[in-house]
KOLTI-423696 format. One record per residue: y, x, z of N, C-alpha, C in turn; residue in three letters. Coordinates in steps of 0.05 Angstrom, whole numbers, plus 5000, padded with zeros to 4 digits. Layout:
% residues N
<ny Y | nx X | nz Z | cay Y | cax X | caz Z | cy Y | cx X | cz Z | rest ala> .
...
This chain:
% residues 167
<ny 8209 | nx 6368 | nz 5587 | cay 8215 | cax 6343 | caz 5600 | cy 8197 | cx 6341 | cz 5625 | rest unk> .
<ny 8212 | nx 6342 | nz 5657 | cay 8192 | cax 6337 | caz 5678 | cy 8189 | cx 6302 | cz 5673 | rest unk> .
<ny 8165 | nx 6300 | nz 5705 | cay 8152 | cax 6276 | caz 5699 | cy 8173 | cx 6262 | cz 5715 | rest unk> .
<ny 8196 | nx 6251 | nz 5722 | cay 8217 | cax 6238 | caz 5726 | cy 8234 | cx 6233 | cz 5695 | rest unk> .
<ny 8238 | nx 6254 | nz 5688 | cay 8247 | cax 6243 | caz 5663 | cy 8223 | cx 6234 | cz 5629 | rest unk> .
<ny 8214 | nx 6235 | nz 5647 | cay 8187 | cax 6220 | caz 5618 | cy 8182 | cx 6193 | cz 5636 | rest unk> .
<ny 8187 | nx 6189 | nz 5657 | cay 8181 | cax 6160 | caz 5669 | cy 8209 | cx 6144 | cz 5654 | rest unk> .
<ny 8227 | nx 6152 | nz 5657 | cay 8255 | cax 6139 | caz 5649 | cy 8258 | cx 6136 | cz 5618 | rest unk> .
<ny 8245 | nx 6158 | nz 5606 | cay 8246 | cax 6148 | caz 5586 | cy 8227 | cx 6136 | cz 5571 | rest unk> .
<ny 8203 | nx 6123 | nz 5582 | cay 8183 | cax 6111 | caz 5578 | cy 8197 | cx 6083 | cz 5588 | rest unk> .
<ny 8213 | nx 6070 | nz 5611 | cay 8212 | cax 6052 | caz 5614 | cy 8246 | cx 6038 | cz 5608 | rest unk> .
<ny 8257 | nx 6065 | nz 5599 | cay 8282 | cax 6057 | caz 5593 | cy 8287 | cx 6037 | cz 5574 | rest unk> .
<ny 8309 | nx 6017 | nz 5579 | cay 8312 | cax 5993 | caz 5570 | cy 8295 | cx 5972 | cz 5578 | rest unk> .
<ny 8274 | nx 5975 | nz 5599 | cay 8258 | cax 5967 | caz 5613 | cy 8264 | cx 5951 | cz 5640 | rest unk> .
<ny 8242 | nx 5947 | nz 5654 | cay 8247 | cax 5936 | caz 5686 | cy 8255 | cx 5955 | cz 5705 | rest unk> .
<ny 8260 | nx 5957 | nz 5727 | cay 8269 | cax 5976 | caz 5751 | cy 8269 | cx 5959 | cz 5768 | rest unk> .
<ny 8257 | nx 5965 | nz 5782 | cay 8248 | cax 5956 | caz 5821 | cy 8267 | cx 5966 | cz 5839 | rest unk> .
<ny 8289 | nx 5967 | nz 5850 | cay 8306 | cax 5987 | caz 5861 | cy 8309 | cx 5974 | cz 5883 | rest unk> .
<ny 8293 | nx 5995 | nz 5912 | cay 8283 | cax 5996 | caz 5934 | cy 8303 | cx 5985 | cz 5953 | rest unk> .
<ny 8300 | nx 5984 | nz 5969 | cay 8329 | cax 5964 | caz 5998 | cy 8340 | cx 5994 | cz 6004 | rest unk> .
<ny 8336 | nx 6013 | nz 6005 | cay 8358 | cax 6036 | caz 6019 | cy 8373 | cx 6042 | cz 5992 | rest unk> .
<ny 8358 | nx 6046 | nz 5965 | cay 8379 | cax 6044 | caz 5949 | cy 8395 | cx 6026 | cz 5940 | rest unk> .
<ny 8390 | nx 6005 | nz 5944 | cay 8401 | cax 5982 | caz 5934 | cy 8425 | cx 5987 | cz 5952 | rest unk> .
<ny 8420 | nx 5988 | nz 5987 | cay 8441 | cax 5987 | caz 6004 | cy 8462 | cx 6008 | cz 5997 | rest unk> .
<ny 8456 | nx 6035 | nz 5984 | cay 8469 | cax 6066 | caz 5975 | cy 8493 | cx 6049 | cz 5950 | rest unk> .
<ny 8476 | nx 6036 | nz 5932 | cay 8482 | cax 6025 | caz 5915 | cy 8513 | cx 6017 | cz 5915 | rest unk> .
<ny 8505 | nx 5996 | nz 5933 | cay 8530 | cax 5971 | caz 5935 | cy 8552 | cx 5989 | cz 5964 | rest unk> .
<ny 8539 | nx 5998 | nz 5980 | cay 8562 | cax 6017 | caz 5994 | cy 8585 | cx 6030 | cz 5979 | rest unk> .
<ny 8565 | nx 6043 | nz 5967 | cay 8577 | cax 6061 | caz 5939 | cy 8598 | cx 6047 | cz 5929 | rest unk> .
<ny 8593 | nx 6019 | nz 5919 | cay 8613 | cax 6009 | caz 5894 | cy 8636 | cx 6000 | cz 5921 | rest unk> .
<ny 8620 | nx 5998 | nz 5947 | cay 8650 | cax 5980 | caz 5964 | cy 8667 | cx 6009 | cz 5968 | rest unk> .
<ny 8654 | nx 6023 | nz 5979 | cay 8666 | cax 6051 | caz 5992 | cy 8655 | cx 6078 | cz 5992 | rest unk> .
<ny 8660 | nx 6092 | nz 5970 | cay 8641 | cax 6118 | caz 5968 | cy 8643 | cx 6130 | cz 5994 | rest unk> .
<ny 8671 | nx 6132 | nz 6003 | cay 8665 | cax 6151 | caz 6029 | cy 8654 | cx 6140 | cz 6053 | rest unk> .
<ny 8644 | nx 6116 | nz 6046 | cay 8628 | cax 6103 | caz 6083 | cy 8598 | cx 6109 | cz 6070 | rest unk> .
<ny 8592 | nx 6128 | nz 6058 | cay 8566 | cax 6128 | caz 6050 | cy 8557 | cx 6147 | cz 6060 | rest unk> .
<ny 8572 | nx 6168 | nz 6069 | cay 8564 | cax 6191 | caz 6093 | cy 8561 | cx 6182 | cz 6124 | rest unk> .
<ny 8573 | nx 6163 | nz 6123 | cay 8585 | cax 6160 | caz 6158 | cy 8567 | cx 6132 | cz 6158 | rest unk> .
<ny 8560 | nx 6117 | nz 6143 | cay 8538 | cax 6088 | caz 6143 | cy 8523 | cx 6097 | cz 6155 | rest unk> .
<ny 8512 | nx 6094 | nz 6176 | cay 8476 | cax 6098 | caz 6189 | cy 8459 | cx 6093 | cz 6163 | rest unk> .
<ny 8451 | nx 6066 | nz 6144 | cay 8435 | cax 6065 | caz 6122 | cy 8436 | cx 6078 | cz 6108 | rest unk> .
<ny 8462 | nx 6088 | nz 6096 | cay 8460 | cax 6111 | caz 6081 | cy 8471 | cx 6140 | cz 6079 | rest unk> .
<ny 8469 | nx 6149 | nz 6109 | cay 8481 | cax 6181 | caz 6118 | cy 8463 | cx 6199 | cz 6109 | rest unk> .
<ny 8434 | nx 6192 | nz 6104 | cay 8416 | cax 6215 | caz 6087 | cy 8435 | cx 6214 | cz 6061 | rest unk> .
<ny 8447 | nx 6205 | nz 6052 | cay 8458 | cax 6209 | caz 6018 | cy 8481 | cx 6218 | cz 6017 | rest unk> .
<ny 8485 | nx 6228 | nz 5997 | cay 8515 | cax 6237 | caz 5991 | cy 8530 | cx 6218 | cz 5965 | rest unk> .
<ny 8563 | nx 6225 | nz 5964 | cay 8565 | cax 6216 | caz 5941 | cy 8548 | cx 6212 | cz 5914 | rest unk> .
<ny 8546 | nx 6243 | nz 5911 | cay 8537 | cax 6259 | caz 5892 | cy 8503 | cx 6235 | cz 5881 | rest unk> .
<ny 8494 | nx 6230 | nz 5907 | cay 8470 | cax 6216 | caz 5899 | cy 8472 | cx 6181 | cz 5899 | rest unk> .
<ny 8495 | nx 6176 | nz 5899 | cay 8507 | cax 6140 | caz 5890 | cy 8511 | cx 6148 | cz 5862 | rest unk> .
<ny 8535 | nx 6168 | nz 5855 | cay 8540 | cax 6164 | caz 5825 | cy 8505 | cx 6174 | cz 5804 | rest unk> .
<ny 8483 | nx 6185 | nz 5818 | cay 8471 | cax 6192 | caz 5797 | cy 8450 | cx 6161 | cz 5797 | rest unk> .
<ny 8447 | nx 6157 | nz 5824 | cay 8434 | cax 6128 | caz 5827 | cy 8451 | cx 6103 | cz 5795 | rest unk> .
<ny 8480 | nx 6101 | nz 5798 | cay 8490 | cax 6083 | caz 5785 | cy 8482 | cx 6096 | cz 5759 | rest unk> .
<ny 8481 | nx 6122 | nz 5747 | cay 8472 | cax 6126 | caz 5719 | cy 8442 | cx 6120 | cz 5715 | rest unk> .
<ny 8431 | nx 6122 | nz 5736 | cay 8395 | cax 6114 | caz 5730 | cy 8395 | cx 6084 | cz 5719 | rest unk> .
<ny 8415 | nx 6067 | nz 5737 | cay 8405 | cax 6037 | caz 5742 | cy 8424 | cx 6031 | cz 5715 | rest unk> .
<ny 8438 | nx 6044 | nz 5705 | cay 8446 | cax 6031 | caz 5677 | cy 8434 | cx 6040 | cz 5661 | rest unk> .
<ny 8406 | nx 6053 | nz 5663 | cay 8391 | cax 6051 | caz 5641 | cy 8374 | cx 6032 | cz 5627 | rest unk> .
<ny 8372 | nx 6016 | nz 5644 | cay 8351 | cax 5990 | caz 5643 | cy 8360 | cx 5963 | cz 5641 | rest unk> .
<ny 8345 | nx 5953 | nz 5627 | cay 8353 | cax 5924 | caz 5614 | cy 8354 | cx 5913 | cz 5631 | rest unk> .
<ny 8335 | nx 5903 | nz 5653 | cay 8337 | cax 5893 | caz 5677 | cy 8324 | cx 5899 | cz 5694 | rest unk> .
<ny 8347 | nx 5898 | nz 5717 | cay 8338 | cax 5895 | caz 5752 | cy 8322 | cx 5884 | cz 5760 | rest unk> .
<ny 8294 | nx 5884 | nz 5773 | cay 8288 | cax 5860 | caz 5781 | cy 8283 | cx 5872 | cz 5821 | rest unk> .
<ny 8288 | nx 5854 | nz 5831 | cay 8282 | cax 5851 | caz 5861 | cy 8271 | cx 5829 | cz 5866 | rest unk> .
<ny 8262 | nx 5821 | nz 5901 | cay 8246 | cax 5795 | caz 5917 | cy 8273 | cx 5793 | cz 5934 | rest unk> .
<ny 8260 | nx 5771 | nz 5939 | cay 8277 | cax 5753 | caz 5963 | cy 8275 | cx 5776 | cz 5995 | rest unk> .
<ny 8250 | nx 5794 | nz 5997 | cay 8244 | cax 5807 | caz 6008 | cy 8270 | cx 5826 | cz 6010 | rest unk> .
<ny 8272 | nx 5839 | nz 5993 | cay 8289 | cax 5859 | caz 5988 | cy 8324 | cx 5856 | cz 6001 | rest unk> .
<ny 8319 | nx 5836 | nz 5985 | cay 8356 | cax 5820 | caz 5983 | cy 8364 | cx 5811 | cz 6012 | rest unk> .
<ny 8339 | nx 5800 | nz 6037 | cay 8344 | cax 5794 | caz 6059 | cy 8347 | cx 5822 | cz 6075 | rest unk> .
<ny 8326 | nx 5841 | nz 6068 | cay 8331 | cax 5866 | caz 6085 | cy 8361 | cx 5880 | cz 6081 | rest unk> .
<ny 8371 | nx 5875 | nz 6044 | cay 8399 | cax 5896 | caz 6048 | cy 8421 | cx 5876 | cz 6065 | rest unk> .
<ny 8421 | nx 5852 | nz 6056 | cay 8437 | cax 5836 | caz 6079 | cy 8445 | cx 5840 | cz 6110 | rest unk> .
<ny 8415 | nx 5839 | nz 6110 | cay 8415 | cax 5843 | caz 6147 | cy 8422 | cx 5867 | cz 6153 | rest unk> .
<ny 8415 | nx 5888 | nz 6139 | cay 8423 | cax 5917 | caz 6139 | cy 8445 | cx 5930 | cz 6142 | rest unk> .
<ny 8460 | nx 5919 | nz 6127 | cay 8482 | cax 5927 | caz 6114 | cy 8505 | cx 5907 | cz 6144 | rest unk> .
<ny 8494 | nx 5886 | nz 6149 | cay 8508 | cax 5870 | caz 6172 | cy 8528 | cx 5897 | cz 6192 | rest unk> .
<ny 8523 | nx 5916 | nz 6194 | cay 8537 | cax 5932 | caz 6211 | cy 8555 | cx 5946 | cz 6192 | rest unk> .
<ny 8570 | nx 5942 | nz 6177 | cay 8590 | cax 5954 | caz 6160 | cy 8624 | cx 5936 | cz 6182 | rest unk> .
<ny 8638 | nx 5954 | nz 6177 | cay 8666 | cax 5932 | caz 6186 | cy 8670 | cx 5911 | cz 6169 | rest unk> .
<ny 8682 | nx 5893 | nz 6180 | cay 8698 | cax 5861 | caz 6173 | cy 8709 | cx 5871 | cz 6142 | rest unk> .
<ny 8724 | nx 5882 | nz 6132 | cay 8732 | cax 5881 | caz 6110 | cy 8712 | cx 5888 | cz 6086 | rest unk> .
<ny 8699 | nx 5918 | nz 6096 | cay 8674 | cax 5935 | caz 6082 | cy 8659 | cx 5911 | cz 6074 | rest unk> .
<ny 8641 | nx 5894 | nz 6099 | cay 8629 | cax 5882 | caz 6092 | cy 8625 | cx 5860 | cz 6075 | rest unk> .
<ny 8644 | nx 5843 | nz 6076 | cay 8662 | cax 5828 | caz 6056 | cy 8658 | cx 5837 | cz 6035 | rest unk> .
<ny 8668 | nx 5856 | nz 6020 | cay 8670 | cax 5870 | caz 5993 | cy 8640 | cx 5865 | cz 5992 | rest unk> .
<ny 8618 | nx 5882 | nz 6008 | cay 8596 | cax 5888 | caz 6007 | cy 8582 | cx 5866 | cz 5991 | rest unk> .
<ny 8584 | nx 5840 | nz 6007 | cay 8569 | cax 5807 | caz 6007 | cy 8581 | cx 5798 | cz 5974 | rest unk> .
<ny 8599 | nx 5807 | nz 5975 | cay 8618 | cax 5799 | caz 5945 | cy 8592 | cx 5814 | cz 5919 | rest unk> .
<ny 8595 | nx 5844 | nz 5926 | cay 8580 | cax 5856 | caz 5902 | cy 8546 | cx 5852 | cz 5906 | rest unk> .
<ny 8533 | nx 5846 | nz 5926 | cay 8513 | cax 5833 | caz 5934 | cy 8511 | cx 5801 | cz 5926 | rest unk> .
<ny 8523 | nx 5787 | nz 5916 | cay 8530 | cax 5765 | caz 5906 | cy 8527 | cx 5768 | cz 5873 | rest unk> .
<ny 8541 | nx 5784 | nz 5872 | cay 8543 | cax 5796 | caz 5842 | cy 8516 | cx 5804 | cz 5830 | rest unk> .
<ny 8512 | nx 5821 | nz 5836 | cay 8480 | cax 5837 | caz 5846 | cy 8457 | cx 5815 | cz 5840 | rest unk> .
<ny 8464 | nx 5802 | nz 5854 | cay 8441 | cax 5770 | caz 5851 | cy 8441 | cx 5751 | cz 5829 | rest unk> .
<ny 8459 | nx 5756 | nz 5814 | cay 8470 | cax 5738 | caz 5795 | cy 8459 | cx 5756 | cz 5772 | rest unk> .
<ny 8454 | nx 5776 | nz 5770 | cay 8445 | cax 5791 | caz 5742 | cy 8424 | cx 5803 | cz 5750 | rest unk> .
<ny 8403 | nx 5795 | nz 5773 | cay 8383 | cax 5810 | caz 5772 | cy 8355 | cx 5786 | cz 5767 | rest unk> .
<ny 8333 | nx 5799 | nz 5763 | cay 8311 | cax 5775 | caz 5756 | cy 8299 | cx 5782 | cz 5795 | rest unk> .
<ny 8295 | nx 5757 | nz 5802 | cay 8284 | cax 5757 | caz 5830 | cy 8259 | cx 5747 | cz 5823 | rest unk> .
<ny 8240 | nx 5763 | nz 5847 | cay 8218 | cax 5752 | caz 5832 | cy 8200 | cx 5743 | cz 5866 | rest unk> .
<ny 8189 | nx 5725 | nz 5866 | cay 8176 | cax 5717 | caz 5891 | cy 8157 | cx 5726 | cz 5889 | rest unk> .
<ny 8147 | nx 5744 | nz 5917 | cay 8112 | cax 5745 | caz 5919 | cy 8107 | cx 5720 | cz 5939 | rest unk> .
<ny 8106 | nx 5705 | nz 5943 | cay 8088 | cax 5689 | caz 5967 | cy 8070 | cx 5713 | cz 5986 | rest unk> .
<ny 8088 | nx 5708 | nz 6012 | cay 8084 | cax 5720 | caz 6040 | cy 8047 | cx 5717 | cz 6044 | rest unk> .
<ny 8043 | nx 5693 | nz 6036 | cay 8009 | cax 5688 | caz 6042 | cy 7991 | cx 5710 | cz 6033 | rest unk> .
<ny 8003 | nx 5717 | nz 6007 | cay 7990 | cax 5730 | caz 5993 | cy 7985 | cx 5759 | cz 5998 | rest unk> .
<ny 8016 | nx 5765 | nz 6003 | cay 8025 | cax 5787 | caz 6010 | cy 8006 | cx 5799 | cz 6041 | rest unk> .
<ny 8013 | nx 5784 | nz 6055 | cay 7998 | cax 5795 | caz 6078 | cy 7963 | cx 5807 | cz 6087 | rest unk> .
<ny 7958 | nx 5791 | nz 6054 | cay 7920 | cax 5797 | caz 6045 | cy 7925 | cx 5829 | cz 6043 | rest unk> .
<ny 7936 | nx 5837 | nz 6036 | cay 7941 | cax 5871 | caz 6024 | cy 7941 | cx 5888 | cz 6042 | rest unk> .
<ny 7925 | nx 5909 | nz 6046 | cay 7926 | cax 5926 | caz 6061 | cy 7960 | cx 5936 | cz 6060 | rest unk> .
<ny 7979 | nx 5938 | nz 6042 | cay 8001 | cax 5944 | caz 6051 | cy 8016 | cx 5930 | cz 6067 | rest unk> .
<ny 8010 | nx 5907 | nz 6074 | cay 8027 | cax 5893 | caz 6095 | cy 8025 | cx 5909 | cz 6122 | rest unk> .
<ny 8006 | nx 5913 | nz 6125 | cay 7992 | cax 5928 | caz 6159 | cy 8001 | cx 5957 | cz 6153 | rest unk> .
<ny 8010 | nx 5966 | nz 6133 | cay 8011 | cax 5990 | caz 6132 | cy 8040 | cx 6002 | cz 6135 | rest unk> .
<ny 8060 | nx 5979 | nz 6122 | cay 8083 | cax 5979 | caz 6112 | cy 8106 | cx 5960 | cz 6122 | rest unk> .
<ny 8095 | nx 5935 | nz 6112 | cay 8105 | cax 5911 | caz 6122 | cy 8117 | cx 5897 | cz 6111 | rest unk> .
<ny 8117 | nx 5875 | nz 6118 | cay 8120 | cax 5845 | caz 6093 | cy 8140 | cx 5868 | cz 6076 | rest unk> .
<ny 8163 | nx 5875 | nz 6072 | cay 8173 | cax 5871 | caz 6042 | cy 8168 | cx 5902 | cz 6021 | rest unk> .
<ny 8155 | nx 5922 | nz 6035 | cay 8144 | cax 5941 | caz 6022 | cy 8119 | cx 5935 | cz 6011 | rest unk> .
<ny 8104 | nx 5911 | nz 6023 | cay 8077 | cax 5895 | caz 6015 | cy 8083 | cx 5887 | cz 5985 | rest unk> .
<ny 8107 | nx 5875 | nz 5993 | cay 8111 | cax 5856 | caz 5970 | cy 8122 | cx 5868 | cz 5943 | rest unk> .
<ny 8136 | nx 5889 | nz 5942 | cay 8138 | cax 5902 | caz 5928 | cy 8115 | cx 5913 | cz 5916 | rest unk> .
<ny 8095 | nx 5927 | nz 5933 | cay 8067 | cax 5950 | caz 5923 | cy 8055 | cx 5914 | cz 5901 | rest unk> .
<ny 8058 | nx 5899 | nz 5905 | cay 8044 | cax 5865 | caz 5891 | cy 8062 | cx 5871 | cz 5869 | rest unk> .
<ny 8089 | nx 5871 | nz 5864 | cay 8100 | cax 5864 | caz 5852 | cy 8102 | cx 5888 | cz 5831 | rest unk> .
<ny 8096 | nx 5908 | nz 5834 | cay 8091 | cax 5925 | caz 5820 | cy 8063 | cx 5933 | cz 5804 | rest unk> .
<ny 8048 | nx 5924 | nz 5805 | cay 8023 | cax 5915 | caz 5790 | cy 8030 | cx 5898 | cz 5760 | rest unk> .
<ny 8057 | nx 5889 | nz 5764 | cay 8059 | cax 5873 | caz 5738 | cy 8067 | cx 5902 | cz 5716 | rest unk> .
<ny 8062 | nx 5894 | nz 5692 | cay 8059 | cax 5908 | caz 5674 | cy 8094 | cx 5917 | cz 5660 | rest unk> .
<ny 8106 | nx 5945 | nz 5653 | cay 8130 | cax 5950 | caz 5647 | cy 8150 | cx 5948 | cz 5666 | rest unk> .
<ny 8136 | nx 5952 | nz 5697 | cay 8151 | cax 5959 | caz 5713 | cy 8153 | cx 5986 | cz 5730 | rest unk> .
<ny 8182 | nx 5992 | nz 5737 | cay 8182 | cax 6017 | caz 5750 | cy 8199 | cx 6012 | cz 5774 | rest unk> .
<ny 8186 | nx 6025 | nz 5800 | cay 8195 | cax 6030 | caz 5825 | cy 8213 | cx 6054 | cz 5822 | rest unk> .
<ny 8240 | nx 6047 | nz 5835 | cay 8260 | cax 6069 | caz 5840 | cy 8253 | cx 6063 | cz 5871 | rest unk> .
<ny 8249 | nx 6092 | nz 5894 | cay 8250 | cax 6090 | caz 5911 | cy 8258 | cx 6110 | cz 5931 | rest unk> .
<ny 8263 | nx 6108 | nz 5949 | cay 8275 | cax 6139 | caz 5972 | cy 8253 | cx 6140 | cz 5988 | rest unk> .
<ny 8235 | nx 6113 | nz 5996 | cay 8213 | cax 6113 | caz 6021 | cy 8194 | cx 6131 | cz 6011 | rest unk> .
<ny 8186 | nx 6152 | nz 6023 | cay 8156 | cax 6167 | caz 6010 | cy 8140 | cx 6163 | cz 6016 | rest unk> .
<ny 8127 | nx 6136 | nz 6039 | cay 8108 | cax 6130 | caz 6040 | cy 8094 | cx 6106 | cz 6015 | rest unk> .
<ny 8124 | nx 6089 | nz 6012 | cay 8124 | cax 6068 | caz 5993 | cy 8115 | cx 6080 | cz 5964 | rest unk> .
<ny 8130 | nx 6098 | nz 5956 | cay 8125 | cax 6123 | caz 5936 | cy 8091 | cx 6117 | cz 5932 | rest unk> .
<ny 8080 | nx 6133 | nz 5945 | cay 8052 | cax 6142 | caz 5944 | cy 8037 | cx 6117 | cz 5943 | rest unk> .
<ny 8045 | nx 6097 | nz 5960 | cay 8026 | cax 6079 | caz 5959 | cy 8026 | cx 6065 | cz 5933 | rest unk> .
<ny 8047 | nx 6061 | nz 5919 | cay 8048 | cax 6050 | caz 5887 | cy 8034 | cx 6070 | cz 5872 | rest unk> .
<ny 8046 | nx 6093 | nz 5876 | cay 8039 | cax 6112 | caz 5856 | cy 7996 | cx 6118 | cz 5860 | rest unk> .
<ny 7994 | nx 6119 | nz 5885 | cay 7959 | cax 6120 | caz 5890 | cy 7946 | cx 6091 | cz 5874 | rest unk> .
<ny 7962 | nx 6068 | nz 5874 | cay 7944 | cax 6045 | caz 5860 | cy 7957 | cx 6052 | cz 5829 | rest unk> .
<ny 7968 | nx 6067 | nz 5813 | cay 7964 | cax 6075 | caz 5789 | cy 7993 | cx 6071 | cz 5778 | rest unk> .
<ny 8008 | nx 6048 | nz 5789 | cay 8036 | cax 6047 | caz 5778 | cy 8056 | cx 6061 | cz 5774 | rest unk> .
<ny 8077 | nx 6062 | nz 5761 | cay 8097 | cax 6082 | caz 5754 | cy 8114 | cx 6074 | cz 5779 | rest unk> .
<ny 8133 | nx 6096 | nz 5784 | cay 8142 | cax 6103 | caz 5814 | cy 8161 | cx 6124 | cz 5812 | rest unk> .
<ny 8199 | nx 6131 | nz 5816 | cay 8207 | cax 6151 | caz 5823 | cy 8209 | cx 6151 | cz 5844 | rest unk> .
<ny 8204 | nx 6168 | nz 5863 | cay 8215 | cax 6180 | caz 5880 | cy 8246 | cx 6194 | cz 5870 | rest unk> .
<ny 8269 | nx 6180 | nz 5895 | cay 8300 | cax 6181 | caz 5891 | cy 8293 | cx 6216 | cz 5902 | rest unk> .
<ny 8281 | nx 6221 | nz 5929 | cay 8279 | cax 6240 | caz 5942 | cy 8286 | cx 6274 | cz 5920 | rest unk> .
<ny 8268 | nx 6275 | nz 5899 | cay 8250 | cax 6282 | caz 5883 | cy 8288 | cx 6285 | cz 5861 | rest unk> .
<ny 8294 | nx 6269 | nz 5864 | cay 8316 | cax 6271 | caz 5839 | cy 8345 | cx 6287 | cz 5860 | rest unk> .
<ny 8344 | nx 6278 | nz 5878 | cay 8363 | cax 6291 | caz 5904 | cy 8360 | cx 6320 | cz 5891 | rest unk> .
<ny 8335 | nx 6331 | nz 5901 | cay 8324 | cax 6360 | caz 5902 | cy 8331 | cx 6372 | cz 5883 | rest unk> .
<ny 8321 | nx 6366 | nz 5857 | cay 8334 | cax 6373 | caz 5826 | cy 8355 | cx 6371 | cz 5825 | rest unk> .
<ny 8375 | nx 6353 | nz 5844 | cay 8406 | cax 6357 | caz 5833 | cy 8411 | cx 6383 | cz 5849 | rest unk> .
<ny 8400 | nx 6392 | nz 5868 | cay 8410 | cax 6413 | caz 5889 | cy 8400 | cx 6446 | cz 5879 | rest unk> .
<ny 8374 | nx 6439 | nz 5869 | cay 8368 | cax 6460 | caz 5842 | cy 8388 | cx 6465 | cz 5816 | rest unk> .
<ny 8400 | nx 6443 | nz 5804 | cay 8405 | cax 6447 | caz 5787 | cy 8435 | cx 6456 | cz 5794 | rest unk> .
């Protein structure tokens, strides 16, 4: 068992943190697999890495994200076409309705050397991951390291890409 799959199954049926580029891969995915090559947010990805994303995130009891998160895939995602997008705001709606949101207070957030490092909502995440029985799904590798250097559990998406291309 590598250490990606001993994280999953340590926290499976557990929490999951799932990062704003996946989240955005995510919900592309469920509007339009094939705008997931040609999306600017998500042209590093392939199909191949939405459907393995959607089998990770049904492993876990619950989602949780910030207000942080949920405003960046919004605004992000804002450059999809009139129809795409639509769909998009629909399963992003959806998305919000079954996930636990969790607030860091910005005040707080900004005390953290990750704010200066990162910025309000990767801050707020590296905070929000300190709570106990939680796991970061992520693609950022700087975000990665910085959870994983203060001791928290952390995949790197990157890391699971690679192994699908190995395997």
């Amino acid at each position: 068992m590598n250490d990606i799959e001993q994280l999953i199954a340590e926290h499976r049926g557990g929490q999951l943190l799932v990062d704003t580029n996946l989240l955005i891969l995510c919900l592309v995915g469920r509007t339009n697999p094939r705008r997931i090559e040609a999306f600017e947010r998500t042209s590093a990805f392939a199909i191949a890495d939405y459907e393995i994303l959607e089998i990770l995130i049904a492993q876990f009891k619950r989602i949780v994200t910030t207000p942080h998160i949920l405003t960046e895939v919004s605004n992000l995602a804002g450059k999809l076409a009139r129809p795409e997008l639509r769909r998009l705001r629909e399963l992003l709606r959806d998305w919000i309705g079954t996930t636990l949101e969790i607030f860091e207070p910005s005040s707080g957030v900004v005390t953290d050397v990750a704010f200066t490092n990162f910025g309000l909502a990767d801050a707020a995440i590296t905070s929000l991951c300190s709570r106990a029985g939680l796991l970061l799904l992520t693609a950022d590798v700087n975000l990665y390291g910085a959870v994983t250097n203060r001791g928290f559990p952390a995949i790197n998406f990157k890391q699971i890409q690679a192994l699908n291309q190995i395997c």
